[in-house]
C-alpha positions as CSV (number, residue, x, y, z in Angstrom):
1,X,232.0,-11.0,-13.5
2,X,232.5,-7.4,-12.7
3,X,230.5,-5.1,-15.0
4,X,230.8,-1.6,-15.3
5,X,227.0,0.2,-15.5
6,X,227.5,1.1,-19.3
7,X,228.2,-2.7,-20.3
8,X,225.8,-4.2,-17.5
9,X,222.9,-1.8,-19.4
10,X,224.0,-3.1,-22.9
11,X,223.8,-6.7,-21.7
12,X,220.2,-6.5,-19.9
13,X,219.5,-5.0,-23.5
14,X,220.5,-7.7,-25.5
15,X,218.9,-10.5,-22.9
16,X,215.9,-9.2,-23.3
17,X,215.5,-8.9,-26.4
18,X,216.8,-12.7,-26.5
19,X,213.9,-13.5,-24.4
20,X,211.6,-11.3,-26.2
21,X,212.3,-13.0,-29.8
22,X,212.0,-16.5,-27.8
23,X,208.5,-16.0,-26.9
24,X,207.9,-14.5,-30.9
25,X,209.3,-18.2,-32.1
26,X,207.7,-19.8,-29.6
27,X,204.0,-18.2,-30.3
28,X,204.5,-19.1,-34.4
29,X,205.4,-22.5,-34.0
30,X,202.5,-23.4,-32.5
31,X,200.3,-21.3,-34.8
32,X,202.5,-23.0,-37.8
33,X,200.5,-25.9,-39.4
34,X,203.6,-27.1,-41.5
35,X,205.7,-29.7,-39.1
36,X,209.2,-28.7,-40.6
37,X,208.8,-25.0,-40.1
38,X,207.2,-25.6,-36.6
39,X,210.0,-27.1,-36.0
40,X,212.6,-25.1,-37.3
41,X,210.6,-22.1,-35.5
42,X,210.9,-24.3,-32.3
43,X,214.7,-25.0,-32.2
44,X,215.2,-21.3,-33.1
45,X,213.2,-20.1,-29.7
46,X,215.1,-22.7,-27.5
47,X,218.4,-21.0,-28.8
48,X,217.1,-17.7,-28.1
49,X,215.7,-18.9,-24.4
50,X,219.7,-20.4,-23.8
51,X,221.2,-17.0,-25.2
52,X,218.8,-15.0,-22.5
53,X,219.9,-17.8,-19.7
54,X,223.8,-17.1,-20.5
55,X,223.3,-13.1,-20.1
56,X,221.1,-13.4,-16.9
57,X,224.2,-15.6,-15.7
58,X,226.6,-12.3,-16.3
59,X,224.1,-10.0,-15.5
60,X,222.3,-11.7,-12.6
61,X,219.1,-10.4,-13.1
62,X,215.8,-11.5,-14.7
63,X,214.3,-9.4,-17.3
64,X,210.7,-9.1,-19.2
65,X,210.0,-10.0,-22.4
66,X,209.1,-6.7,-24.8
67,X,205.5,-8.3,-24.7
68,X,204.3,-5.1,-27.1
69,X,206.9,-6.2,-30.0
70,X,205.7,-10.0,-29.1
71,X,202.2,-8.9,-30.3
72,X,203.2,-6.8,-33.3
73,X,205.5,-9.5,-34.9
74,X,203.2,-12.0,-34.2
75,X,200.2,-9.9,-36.3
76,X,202.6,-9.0,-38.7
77,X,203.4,-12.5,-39.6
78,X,199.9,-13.7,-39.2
79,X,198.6,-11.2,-41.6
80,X,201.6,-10.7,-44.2
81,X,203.1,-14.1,-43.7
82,X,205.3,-15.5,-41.8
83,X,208.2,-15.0,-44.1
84,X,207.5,-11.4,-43.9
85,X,207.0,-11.1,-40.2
86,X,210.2,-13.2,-39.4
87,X,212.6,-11.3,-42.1
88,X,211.0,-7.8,-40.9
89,X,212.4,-9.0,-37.2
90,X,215.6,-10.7,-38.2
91,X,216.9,-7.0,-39.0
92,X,216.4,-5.6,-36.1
93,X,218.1,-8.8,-34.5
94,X,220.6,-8.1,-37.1
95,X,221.3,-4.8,-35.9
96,X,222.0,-6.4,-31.8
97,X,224.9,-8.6,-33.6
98,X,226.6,-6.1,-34.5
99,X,226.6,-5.2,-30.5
100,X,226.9,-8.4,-29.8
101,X,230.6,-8.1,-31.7
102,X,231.7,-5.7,-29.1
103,X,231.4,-7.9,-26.7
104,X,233.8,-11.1,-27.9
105,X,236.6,-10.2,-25.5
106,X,234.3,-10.2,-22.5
107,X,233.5,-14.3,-23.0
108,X,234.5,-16.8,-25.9
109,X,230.3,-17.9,-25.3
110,X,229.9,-14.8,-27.0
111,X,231.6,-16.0,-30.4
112,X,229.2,-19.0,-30.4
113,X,225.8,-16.9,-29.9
114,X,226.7,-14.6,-32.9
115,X,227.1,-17.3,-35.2
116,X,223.7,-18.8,-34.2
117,X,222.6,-15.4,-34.6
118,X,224.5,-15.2,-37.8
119,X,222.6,-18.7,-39.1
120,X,218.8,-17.8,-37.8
121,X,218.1,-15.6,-41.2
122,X,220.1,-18.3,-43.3
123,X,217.5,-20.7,-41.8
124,X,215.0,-18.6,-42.4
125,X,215.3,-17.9,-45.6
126,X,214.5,-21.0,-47.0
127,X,212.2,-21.3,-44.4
128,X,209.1,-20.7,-45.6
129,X,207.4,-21.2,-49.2
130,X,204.4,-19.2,-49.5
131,X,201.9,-18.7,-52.3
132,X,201.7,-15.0,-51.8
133,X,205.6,-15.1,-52.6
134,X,205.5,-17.3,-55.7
135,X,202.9,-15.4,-57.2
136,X,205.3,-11.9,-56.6
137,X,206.0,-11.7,-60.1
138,X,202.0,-11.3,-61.1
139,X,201.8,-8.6,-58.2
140,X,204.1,-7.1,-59.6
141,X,202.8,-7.2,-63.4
142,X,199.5,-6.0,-62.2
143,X,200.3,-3.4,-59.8
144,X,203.6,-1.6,-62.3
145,X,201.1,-1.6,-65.3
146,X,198.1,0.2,-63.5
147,X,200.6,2.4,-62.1
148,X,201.9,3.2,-64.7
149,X,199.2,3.3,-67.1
150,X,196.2,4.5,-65.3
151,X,198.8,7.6,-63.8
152,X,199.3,8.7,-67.3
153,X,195.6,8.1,-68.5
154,X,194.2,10.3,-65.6
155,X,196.8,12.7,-66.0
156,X,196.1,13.2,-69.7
157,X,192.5,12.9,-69.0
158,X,192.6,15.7,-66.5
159,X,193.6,18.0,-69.0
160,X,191.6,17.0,-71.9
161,X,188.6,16.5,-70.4
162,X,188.5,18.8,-67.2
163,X,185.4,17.7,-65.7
164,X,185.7,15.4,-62.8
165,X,182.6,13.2,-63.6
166,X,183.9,12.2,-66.8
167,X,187.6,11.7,-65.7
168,X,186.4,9.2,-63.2
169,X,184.2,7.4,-65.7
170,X,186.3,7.1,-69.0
171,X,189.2,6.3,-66.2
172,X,187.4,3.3,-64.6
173,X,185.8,2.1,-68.4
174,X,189.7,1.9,-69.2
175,X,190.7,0.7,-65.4
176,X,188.3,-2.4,-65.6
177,X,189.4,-2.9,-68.9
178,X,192.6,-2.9,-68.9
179,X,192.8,-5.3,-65.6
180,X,190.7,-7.9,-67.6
181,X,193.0,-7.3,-69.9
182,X,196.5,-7.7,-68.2
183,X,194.5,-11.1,-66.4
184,X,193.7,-12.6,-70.0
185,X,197.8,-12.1,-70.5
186,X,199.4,-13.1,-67.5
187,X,196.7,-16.1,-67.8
188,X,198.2,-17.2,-71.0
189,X,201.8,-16.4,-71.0
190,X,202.2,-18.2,-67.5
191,X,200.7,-21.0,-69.5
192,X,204.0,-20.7,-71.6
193,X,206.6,-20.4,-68.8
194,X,208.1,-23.4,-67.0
195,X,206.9,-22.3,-63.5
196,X,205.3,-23.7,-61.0
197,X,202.7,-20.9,-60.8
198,X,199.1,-21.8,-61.7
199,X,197.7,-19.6,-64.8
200,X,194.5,-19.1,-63.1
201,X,195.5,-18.4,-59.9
202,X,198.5,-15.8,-61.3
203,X,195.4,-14.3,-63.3
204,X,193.6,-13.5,-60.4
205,X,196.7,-11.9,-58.3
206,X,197.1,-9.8,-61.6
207,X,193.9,-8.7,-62.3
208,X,192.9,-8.1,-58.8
209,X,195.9,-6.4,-57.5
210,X,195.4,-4.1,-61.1
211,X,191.4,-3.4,-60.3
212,X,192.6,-2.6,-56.5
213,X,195.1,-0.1,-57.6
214,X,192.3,1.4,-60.2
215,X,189.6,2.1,-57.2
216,X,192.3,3.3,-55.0
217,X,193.8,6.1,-57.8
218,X,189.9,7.2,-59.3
219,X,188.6,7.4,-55.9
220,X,189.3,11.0,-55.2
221,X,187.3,12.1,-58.5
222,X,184.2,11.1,-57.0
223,X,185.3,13.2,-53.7
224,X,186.7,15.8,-54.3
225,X,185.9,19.3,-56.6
226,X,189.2,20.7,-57.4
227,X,190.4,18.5,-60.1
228,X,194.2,19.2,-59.6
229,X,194.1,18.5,-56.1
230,X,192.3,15.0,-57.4
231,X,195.1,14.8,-59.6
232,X,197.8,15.1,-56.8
233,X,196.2,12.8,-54.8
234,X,196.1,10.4,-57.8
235,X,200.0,10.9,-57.5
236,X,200.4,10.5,-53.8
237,X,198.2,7.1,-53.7
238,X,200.6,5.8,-56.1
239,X,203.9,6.8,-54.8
240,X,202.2,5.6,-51.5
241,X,201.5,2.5,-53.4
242,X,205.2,1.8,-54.3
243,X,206.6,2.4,-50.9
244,X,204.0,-0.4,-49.3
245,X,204.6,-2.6,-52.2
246,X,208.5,-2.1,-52.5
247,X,208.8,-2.1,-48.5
248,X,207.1,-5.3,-48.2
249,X,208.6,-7.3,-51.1
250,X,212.5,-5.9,-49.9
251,X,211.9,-7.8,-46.6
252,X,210.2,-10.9,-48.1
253,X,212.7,-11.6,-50.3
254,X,215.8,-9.8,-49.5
255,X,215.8,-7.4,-52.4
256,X,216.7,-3.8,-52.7
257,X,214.5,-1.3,-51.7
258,X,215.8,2.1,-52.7
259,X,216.9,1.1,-56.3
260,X,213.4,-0.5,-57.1
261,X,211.2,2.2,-55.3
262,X,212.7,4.8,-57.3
263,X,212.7,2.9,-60.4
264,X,209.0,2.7,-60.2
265,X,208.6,6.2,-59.0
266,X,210.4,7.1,-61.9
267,X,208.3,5.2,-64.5
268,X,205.1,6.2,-63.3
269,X,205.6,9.9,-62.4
270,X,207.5,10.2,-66.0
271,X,204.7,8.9,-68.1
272,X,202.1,10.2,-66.0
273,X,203.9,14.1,-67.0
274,X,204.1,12.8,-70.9
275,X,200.4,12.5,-70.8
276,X,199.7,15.4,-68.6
277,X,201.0,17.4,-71.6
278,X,199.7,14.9,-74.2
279,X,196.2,15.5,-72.5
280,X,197.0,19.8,-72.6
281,X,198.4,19.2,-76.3
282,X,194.8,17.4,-76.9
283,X,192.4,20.3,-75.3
284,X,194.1,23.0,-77.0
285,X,194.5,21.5,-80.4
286,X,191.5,19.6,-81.1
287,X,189.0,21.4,-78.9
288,X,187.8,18.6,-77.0
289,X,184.4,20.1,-74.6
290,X,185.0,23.5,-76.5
């Protein structure tokens, strides 16, 4: 087949990234310990290896796998989960389909690769059950309501109190709290719920991811001077907080990022600026430290 430079380059792109995503398959199905995803993971790379095969039989040359990307998907799906990991790549393999369109004309074997292409993420996305993904929903509980709440109380506390060592303290007395708290009630209303969620286990994500989000927010009290510049960072770390969170979850389970990152921007930063005024309203009105 006679290629012109342009198309021969666009080809040699697509085989290797064929190759490349074999050897990512390839790597987790032997690290997999559950037989049907091994071998779903297994089947996938061996359609992957015969897509590479058909574009090194137009192109006519042998390329190298991307062994950098092999490395980082294979870490990302060992330490996120695989479900994570292999959604996070199937968008960028969703982006070479849409290449892969231009090229229909060229060969009907073309036709056939996009729709296995097309059915890897539908494969994938019943894939792969993982606790970590069950247990969203107490994630989520935990991580919105110390948000939310502990935003707002160190806001409000900033202004009532201004004196970093107490904001820290009364903020992690009510951090603590309040995650014992929300893991007492997730605890007992997931004992309620037709689910197939464990109350103590769904406790534990809850109160845990609550208490991690309470360290991470009060930390800069016990660094910093400037109280206000603690209080901005208090904001950062939790709009940083959102984006991790809302990133990770939109890839696991196919969900909209934009719409829920802003939502719980929204929340937070919106309460957290009722209290800041609550907390001036306080000082000035009932003295407090005057």
């Amino acid at each position: 087949m006679d290629l012109n430079p342009d198309l021969k380059k666009k080809i040699l792109k697509f085989q290797k990234n064929e190759i490349t995503e074999h050897f990512v398959y390839k790597k987790l199905a032997n690290l997999s310990k559950d037989k049907k995803n091994a071998e779903t993971l297994t089947r996938i790379s061996q359609e992957e290896i015969r897509h590479y095969e058909f574009f090194k039989s137009i192109t006519g040359e042998m390329v190298s796998p991307e062994r950098s990307k092999i490395i980082i998907y294979v870490f990302i799906s060992r330490i996120f989960g695989l479900n994570f990991g292999l959604k996070l790549m199937e968008k960028g393999e969703g982006l070479a389909q849409d290449g892969y369109n231009g090229l229909k004309g060229i060969d009907f074997a073309f036709e056939k690769i996009i729709q296995e292409e097309n059915n890897h993420e539908q494969e994938l996305i019943g894939l792969i059950d993982e606790e970590s993904l069950r247990y969203t929903s107490s994630v989520v509980l935990g991580l919105n309501d110390a948000l939310v709440e502990l935003t707002g109380a160190l806001a409000g506390l900033t202004l009532a109190l201004q004196n970093k060592r107490l904001i820290a303290i009364a903020g992690l007395i009510t951090g603590i709290s309040a995650s014992l708290s929300m893991a007492s009630s997730e605890y007992l209303s997931t004992q309620q719920e037709e689910t197939d969620k464990i109350p103590w286990k769904a406790s534990i994500y809850t109160g845990i991811t609550y208490l991690g989000a309470v360290i991470l927010l009060i930390f800069p009290y016990f660094l910093f001077k400037n109280i206000f510049f603690c209080l901005f960072l208090v904001l950062s770390s939790a709009i940083f907080l959102i984006f991790i969170f809302n990133f990770y979850t939109s890839i696991a389970k196919g969900l909209s990022f934009k719409k829920r990152f802003l939502e719980m921007v929204g929340i937070s930063l919106g309460i957290s600026g009722v209290n800041f005024f609550v907390g001036l309203w306080i000082k000035r009105f009932l003295g407090i430290l005057n």
